[in-house]
C-alpha positions in Angstrom: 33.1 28.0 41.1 36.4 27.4 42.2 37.8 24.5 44.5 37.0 25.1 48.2 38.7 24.2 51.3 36.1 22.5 53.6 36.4 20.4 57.2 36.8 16.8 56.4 33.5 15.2 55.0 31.4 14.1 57.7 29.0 11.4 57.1 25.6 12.7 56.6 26.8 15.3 53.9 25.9 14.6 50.5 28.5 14.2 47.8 28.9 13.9 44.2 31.4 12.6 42.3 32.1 12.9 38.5 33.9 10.2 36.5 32.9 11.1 33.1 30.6 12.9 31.0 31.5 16.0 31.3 34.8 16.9 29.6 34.0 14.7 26.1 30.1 14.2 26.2 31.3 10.6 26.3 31.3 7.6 28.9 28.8 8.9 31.7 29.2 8.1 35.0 28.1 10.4 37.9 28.6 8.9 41.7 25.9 9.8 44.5 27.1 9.3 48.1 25.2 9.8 51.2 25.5 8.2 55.1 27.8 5.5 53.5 25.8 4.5 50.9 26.3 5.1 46.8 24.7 4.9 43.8 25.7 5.4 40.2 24.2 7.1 37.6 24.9 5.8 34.1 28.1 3.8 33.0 28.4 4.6 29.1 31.5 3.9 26.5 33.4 7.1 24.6 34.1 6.7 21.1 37.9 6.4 20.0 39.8 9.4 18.2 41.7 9.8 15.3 45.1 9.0 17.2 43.7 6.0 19.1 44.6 3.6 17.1 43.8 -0.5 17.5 40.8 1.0 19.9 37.1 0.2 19.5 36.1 1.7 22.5 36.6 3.8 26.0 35.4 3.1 29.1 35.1 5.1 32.6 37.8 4.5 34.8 36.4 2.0 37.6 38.9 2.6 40.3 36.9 4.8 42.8 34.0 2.5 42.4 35.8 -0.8 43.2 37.3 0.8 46.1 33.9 1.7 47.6 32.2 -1.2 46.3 30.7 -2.4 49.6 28.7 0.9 49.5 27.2 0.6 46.2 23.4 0.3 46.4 22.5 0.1 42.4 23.4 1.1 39.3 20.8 3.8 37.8 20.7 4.0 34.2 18.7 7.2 32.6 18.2 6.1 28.9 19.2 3.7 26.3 22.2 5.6 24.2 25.9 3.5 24.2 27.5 6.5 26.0 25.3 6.1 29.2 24.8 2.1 29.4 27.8 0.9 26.5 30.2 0.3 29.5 28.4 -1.6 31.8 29.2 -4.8 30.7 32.9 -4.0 31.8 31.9 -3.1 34.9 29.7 -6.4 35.3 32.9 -8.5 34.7 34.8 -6.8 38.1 31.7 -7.0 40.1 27.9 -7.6 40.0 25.6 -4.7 41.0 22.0 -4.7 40.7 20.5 -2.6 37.7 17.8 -0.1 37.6 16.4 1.2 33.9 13.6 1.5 31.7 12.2 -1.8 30.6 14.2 -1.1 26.7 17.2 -0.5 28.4 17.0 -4.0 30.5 16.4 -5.0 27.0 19.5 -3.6 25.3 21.7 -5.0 28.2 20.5 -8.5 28.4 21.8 -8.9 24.4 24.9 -7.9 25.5 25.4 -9.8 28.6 24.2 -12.8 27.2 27.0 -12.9 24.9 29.1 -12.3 26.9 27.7 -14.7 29.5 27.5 -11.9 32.2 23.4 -12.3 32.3 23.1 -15.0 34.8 23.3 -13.2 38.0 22.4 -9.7 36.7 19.2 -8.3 38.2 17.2 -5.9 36.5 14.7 -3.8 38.0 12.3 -2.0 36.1 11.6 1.7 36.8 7.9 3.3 36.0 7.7 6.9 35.4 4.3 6.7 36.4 5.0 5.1 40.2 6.1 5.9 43.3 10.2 6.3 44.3 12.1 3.0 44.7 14.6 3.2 47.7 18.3 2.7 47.3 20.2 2.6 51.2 19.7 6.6 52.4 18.4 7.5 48.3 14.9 7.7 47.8 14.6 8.1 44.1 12.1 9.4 42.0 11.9 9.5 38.1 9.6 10.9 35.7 9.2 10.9 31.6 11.5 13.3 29.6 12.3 13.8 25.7 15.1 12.2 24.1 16.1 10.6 20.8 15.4 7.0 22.2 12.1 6.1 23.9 11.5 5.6 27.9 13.9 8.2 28.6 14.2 9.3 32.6 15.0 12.3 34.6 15.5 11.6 38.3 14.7 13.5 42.0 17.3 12.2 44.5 16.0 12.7 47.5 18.0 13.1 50.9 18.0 14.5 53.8 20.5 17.2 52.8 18.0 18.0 50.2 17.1 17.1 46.5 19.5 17.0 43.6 17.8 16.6 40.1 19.5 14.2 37.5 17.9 15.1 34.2 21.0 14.0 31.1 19.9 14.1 27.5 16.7 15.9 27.2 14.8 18.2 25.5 11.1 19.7 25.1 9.0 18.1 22.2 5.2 18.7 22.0 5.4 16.1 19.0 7.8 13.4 19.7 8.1 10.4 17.5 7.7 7.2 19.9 7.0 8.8 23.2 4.8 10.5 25.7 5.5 14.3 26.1 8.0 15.5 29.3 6.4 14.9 32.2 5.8 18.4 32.8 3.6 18.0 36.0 5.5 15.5 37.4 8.5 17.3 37.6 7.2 20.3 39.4 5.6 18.4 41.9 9.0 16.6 43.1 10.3 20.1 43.1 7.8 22.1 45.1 9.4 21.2 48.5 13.0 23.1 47.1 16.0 21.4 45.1 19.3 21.5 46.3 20.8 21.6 42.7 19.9 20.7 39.3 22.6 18.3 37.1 21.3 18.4 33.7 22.7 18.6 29.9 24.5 21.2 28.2 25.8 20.2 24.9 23.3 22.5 23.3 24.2 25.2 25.2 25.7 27.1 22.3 22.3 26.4 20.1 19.7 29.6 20.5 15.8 28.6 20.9 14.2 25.4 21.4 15.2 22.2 19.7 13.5 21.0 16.9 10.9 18.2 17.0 12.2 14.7 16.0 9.3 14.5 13.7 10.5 17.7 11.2 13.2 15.4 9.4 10.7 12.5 8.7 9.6 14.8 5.1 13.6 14.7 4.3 14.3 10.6 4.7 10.8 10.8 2.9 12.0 12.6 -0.4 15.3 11.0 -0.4 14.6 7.5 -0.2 11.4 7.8 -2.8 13.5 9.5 -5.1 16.8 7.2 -5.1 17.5 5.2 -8.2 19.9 2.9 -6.7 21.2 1.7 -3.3 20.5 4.1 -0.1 22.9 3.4 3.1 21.4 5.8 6.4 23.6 6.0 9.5 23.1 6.9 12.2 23.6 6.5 16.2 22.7 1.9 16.7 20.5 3.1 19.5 18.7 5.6 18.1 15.3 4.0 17.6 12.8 6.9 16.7 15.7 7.9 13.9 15.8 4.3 12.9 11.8 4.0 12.4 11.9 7.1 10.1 14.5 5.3 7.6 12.2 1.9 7.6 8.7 4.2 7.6 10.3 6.2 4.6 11.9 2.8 2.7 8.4 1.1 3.3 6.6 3.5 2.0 9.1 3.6 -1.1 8.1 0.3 -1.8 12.1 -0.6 0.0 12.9 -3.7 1.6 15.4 -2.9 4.8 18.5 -4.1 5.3 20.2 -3.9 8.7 23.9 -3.8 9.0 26.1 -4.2 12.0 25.3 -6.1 15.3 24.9 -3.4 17.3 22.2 -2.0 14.9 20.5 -5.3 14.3 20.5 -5.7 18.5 18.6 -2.0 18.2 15.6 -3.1 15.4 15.3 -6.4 17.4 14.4 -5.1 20.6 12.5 -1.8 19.1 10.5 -4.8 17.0 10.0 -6.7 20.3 8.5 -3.9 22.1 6.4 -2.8 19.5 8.0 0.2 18.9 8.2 -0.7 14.9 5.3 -2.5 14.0 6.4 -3.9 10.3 6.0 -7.5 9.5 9.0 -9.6 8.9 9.2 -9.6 5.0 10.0 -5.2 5.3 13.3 -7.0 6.2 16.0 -8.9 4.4 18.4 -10.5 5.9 22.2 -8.9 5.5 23.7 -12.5 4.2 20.5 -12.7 1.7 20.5 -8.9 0.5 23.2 -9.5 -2.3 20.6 -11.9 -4.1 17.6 -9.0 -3.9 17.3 -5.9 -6.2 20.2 -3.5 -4.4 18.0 -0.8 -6.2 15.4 -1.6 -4.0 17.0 -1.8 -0.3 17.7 0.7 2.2 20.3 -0.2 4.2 20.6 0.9 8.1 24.0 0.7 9.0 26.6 1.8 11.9 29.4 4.2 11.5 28.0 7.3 12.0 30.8 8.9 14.0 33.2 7.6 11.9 34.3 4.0 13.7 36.7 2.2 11.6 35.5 -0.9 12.2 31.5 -0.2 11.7 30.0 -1.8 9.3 30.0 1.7 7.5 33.9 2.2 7.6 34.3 -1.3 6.2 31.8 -0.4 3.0 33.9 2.3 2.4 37.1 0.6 2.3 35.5 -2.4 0.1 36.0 -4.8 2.9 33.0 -5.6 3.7 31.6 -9.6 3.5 28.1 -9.1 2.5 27.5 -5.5 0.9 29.4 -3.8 -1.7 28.6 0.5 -2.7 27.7 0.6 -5.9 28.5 3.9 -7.8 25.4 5.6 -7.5 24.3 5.1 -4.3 22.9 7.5 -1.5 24.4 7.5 1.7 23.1 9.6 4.4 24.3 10.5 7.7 21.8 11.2 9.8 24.0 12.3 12.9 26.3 15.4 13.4 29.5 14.4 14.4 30.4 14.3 18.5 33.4 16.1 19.5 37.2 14.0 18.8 35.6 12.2 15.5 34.9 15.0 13.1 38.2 14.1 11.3 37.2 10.7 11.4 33.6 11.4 9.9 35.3 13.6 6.7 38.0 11.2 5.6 34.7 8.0 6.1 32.5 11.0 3.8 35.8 11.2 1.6 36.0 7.5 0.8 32.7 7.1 0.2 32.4 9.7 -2.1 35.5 8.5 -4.0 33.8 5.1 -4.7 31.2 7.0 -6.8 28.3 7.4 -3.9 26.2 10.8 -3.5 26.7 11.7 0.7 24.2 13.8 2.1 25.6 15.0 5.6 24.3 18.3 7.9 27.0 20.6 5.8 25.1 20.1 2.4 21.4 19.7 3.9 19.0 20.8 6.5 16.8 18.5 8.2 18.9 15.7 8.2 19.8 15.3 12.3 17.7 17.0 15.0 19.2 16.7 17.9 18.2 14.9 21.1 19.7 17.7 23.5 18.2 20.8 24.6 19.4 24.4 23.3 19.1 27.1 25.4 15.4 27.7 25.4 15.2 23.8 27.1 17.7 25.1 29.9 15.9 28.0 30.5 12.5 26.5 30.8 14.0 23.8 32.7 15.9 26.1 35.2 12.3 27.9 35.4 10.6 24.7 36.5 12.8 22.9 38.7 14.4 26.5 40.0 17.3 25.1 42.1 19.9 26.7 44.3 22.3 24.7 42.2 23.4 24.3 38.9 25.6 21.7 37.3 26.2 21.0 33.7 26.7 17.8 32.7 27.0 15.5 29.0 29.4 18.2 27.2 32.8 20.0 26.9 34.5 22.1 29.1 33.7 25.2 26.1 29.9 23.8 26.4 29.6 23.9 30.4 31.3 27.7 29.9 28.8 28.6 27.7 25.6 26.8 30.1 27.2 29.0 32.8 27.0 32.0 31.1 23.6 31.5 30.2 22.6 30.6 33.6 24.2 34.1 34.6 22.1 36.3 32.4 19.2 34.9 34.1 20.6 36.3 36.7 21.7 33.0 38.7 24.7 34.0 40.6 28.1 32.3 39.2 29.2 31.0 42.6 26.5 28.6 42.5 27.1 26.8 39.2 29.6 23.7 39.8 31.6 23.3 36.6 32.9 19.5 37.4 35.9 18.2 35.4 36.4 14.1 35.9 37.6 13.1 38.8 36.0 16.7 40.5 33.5 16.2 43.0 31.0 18.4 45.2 29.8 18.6 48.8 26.9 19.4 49.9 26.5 20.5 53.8 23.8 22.1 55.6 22.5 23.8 52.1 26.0 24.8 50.9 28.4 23.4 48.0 32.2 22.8 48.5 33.8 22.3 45.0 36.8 19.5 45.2 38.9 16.7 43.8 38.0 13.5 44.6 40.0 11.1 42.4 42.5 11.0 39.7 41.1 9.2 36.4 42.7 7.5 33.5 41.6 6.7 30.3 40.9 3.1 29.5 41.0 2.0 25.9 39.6 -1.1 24.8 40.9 -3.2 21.7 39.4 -5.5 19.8 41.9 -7.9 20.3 42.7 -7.4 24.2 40.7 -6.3 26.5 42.0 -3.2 27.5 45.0 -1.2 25.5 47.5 0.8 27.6 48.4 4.0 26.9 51.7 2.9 26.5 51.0 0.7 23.8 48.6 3.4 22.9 51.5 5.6 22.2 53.6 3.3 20.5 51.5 3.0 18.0 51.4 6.4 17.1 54.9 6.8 16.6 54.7 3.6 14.5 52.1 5.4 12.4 53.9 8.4 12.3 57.4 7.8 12.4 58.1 3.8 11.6 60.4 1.8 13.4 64.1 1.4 13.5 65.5 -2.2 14.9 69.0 -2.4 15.8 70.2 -6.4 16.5 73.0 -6.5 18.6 75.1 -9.8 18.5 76.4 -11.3 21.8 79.4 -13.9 21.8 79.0 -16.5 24.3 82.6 -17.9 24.0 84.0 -14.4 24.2 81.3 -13.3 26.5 81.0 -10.2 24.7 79.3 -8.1 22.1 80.9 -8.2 18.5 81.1 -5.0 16.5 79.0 -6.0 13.8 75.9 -4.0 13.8 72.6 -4.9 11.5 69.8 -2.5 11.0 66.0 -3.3 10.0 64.2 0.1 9.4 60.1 0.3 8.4 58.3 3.6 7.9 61.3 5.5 9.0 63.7 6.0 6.3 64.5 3.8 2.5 67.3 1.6 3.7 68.9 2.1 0.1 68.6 5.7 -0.3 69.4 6.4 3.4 72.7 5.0 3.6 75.2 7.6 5.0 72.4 8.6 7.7 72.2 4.4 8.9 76.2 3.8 8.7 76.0 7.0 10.8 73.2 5.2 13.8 75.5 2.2 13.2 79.0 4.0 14.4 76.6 5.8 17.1 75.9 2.2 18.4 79.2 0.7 18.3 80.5 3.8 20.4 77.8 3.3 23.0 78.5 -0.5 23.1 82.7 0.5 23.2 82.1 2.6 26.4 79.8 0.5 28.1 80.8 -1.1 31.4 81.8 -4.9 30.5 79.1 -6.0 33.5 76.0 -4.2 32.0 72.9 -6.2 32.0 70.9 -6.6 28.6 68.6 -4.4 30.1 70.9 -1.8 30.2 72.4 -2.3 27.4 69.4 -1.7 25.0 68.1 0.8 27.7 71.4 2.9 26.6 71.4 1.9 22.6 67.6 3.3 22.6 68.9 6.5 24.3 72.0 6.7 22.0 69.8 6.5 19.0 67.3 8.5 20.2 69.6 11.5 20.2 70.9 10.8 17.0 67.8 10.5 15.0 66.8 13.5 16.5 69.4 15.8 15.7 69.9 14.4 12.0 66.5 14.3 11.1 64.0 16.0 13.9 62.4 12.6 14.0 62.1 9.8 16.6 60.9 6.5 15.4 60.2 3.8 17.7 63.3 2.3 18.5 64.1 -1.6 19.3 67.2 -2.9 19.7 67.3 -6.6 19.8 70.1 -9.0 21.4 71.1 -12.2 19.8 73.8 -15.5 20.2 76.2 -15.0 17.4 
């Protein structure tokens, strides 16, 4: 559906507003507004890229939220995966909103805000898919039990009086899930049988033909390859995926395998999932990870983050022989028990490649079955869903533009009509009025990249970097004479990652002439700032038509 031209919003229309989660699969955030009242849907992190470098993490873009803030009712969060909740500790730091989740949720998040001393003056309400609606300003919201790969996952009705919009991310049908009641079938239909306006619900298995596999069909593989191992056994896999998590320690348990967990995230996951009762072991299954190098290696399994590929997981630091407590031993079994997410499949091959060059067997989804079952529906889940619920509307949600495409065209050979499928892209949003949908933009977004170091990374500096990894740098020091009050015409040259100064010498007495003419026809009154503004240009050109390449440039002013 294409963008619409539509009278001016009037207040009692019902709008929605995407931020993120639908161009990446990543950072989740979807906006609600009705009769001057908001509430947001999820608030997840996205997982840097290959180019990205110096970034842990990426986070929705809060602008549109803080500008509205006095209208903000609550902050809804469907399930407990990083890329839905991961981000709302950010958000906590510009403003306090209350919080309503599933009592593991509430539980992930208060780890993380108390170390970051963002817990006092949270609240955390606890939603029962087995109760009545809770009432949010104009919202009255409803949620019942679906499948997922993390226990107490929610689907939502909305209810307004423009009519009622279902909100059902990251699900699927399992008859036999691992830690968890089956959809809530029943439950579902009933909140529908009055009509639904539209239906917002994952796509990223839209491509995927059938149903989805039960969770429980991999448990035999984890089985076989832990009981069989001779030496150490790493899994991986999403920190928040609990059921997955349970398999590894059932299966290492069973193989007479102590556990060792590595990485906070992933030790914040078994603590709460231990706490809950959602892994009943006792506490000798586990060793601690600053005891494990004292235990027989050949007789752990070690849990451990860096699925996706993260350079700083605990994973990507085995792999590079940096990390503090745990060394790979040739030998070893590593699996990943997670396909990678679109953006880090070059990440997850080179983290594969180093891990097999240190002399361990990996097992990934390209060389065995069975190893990851996804938590998303394929297209049999759509259709039953769609069957079920049977909106006016459709909009995909928790995929790629490609994987929206192909949700569409599914939806059309059930013969849904294409004008009333709402493909959003961040920052789009839709109208509802009087039972009809107006497609348009609401908001410009930006990425915002976190460091580890800062809190958030430009993309400027973002982009520096890149050229440094790419191209090097080149600093030119200019020397300024005070008594002369002017420049002298001796030029030095520092250059890293470009070009070998020693080898390289006609093409760097060449950028030095190049920067003595530019300083020669400069006006005598130039600021500094003009100066190097002009000596970056200068050299810019000339690197790029001796050599095609552009490293980052610096030139530097100093008293002679």
């Amino acid at each position: 559906m294409k963008f619409q031209h539509f009278t001016p919003r009037k207040r009692y229309d019902l709008k929605l507003t995407v931020i993120g989660g639908t161009t990446d699969v990543q950072k989740n955030l979807y906006i609600y507004e009705y009769a001057g009242d908001m509430v947001i849907f999820d608030c997840g992190i996205g997982f840097p890229g290959r180019d990205d470098f110096g970034v842990d993490l990426i986070i929705p873009d809060f602008k549109y939220i803080l500008s509205n803030i006095n209208k903000v009712k609550g902050l809804v969060i469907t399930h407990g995966h990083e890329d839905h909740f991961g981000a709302v500790p950010h958000l906590l730091k510009e403003v306090r909103i209350p919080i309503y989740c599933a009592r593991i949720v509430s539980e992930f998040l208060k780890n993380r805000l108390k170390e970051l001393h963002l817990l006092e003056g949270t609240s955390f309400n606890i939603l029962n898919p087995d109760g009545g609606p809770i009432n949010l300003g104009s919202f009255k919201i409803d949620c019942f039990r679906i499948n997922h790969s993390v226990p107490e996952s929610l689907g939502f009705a909305i209810n307004t009086p423009q009519g009622t919009i279902f909100h059902v991310p990251d699900y699927k049908f399992d008859w036999t899930p691992m830690m968890d009641k089956t959809f809530d079938i029943p439950k579902a239909v009933r909140l529908a049988d009055k009509g639904v306006l539209a239906l917002c619900s994952d796509c990223l298995g839209a491509t995927s033909e059938g149903f989805t596999h039960s969770e429980k069909e991999i448990q035999k593989t984890f089985n076989d390859y832990i009981s069989q191992a001779k030496s150490q056994v790493f899994v991986t896999t999403m920190s928040s995926n609990i059921s997955r998590i349970k398999m590894v320690v059932d299966a290492s348990v069973n193989a007479g395998r102590k556990v060792v967990i590595g990485g906070r995230s992933m030790e914040q996951t078994v603590e709460v999932a231990r706490r809950l009762g959602y892994m009943p072991y006792p506490k000798e299954s586990f060793v601690p990870l600053n005891h494990s190098q004292s235990f027989d290696e050949s007789k752990l399994t070690y849990i451990v983050a860096g699925c996706y590929g993260q350079v700083e997981s605990a994973l990507g630091r085995i792999s590079r022989d940096e990390h503090k407590h745990i060394k790979l031993k040739p030998g070893a079994t590593v699996v990943f028990s997670a396909d990678p997410i679109p953006g880090t499949v070059d990440l997850v091959y080179q983290l594969i490649d180093r891990l097999t060059l240190l002399g361990a067997e990996v097992i990934y989804s390209a060389v065995q079955e069975n190893l990851h079952v996804s938590g998303h529906g394929s297209q049999g889940d759509h259709t039953l869903l769609a069957s079920l619920i049977r909106p006016k509307y459709f909009i995909p949600i928790g995929g790629t533009i490609s994987l929206m495409r192909a949700y569409s065209n599914n939806m059309t050979r059930l013969g849904i009509k294409s004008e009333n499928i709402l493909e959003l892209l961040e920052g789009d949003g839709v109208t509802f009025s009087s039972g009809n949908a107006y497609k348009h933009r609401v908001v410009e977004t930006q990425t915002v990249y976190i460091g580890s170091n800062v809190e958030a990374v430009s993309p400027v500096v973002l982009k520096d970097r890149k050229v440094l990894s790419e191209d090097g740098i080149f600093v030119a020091i200019l020397k300024f004479d005070h008594e002369k009050n002017d420049f002298l015409k001796s030029v030095e040259i520092v250059s890293r990652g470009f070009v070998y100064m020693r080898e390289s010498r006609e093409l760097l007495d060449g950028a030095k002439d190049a920067i003595v003419k530019i300083m020669e026809q400069r006006k005598k009154k130039s600021d500094f700032a003009t100066i190097k503004d002009e000596v970056e240009k200068g050299l810019y050109k000339y690197f790029q038509k001796t050599t095609g390449h552009t490293p980052l440039i610096l030139p530097v002013i100093v008293e002679a």
